[in-house]
C-alpha positions, 0 to 999 in steps of 0.5 A, spaced: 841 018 911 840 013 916 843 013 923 846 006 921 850 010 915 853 016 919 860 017 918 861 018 925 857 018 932 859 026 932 853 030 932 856 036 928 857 030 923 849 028 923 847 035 922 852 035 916 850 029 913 844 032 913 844 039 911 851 039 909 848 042 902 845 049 900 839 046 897 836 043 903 836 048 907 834 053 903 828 048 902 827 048 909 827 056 909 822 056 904 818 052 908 819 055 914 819 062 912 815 062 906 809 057 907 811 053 901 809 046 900 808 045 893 814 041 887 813 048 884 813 053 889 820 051 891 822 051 883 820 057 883 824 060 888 830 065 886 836 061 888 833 056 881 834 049 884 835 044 879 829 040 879 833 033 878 837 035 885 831 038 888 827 031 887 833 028 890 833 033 896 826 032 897 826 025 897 832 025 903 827 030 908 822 025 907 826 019 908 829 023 914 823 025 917 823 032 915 818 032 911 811 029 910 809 028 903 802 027 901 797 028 894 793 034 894 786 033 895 785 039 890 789 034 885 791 028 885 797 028 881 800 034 885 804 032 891 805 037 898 811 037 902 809 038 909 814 040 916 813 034 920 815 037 929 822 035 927 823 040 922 820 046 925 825 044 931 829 047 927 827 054 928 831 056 932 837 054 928 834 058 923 833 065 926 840 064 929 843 063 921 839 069 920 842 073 927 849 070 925 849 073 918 845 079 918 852 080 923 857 078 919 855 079 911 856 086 907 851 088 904 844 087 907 838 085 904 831 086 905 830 082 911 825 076 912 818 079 915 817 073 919 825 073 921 824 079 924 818 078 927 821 072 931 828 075 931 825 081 936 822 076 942 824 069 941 822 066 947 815 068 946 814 068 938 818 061 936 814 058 940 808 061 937 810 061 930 812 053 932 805 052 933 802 056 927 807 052 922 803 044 924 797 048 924 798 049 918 800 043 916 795 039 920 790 043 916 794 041 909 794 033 913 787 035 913 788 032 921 
C-alpha cells in the first residue's frame, strides 16, 4: 500500500501494513533464504500458499518496490520475481527473527544454513550476502 493510504504516520503501522501478513514474509524468506524466484517455486514451498493469495501477495511487493517482476528469457510465459535493494535491506531484520525465535520457540528445527551463516559474524557476512543476493538479481535482470 501507498504511503498516502497509511493508516497513520507510525512507522511500526507502515512495516505492519506491509507485512502484517504470514505469507508476505515467508515470500520474502523464500527469496532471501532459498533463492527462489519463480510463481512455482514459491507454490511449492512447505507453508502451501494458496495461489490466489499468493498472487495478491506478489502483486503488493512489486507495487511496493519490493520485487521486480520480469518474463524469463527461457520462457516467455513465466514470470521471475527478483529482490530489489529494499528488499534485501530487510536482511538484517530477517536474521534477527531468526535470532529471536531460535530463542523463544520450544522445538528447535533444522536451521537455515544461510541464517547460520550470516548469524555467526553479522557485520561482515550481511553485507557480503547482501551483495551476493543483487548479483543474483542483476544476472536474472540480465543487468
Amino acid at each position: 500500500m501507498k504511503d498516502n493510504h497509511l493508516r497513520s504516520d507510525c512507522s511500526i503501522c507502515y512495516a505492519i501494513d506491509i507485512f502484517g501478513d504470514k505469507w508476505t514474509l515467508l515470500i520474502l524468506r523464500d527469496m532471501l533464504f532459498e533463492g527462489k524466484s519463480s510463481f512455482s517455486e514459491f507454490k511449492a514451498s512447505e507453508e502451501k500458499i494458496a495461489t490466489n493469495i499468493l498472487t495478491a501477495r506478489l502483486k503488493v511487493l512489486d507495487a511496493e518496490g519490493f520485487l521486480i517482476k520480469t518474463a524469463s528469457a527461457a520462457n516467455k510465459a513465466k514470470y521471475l520475481y527478483s529482490l530489489t535493494d529494499k528488499a534485501i535491506d530487510l536482511l538484517p531484520v530477517f536474521v534477527e527473527l531468526f535470532a529471536w525465535s531460535d530463542k523463544h520457540r520450544a522445538v528447535k528445527p533444522p536451521c537455515n544454513p544461510i541464517y547460520k551463516r550470516l548469524e555467526a559474524n553479522k557485520s561482515e557476512t550481511i553485507p557480503a550476502y547482501a551483495a551476493e543476493l543483487k548479483q543474483r538479481r542483476d544476472a536474472i535482470l540480465g543487468a
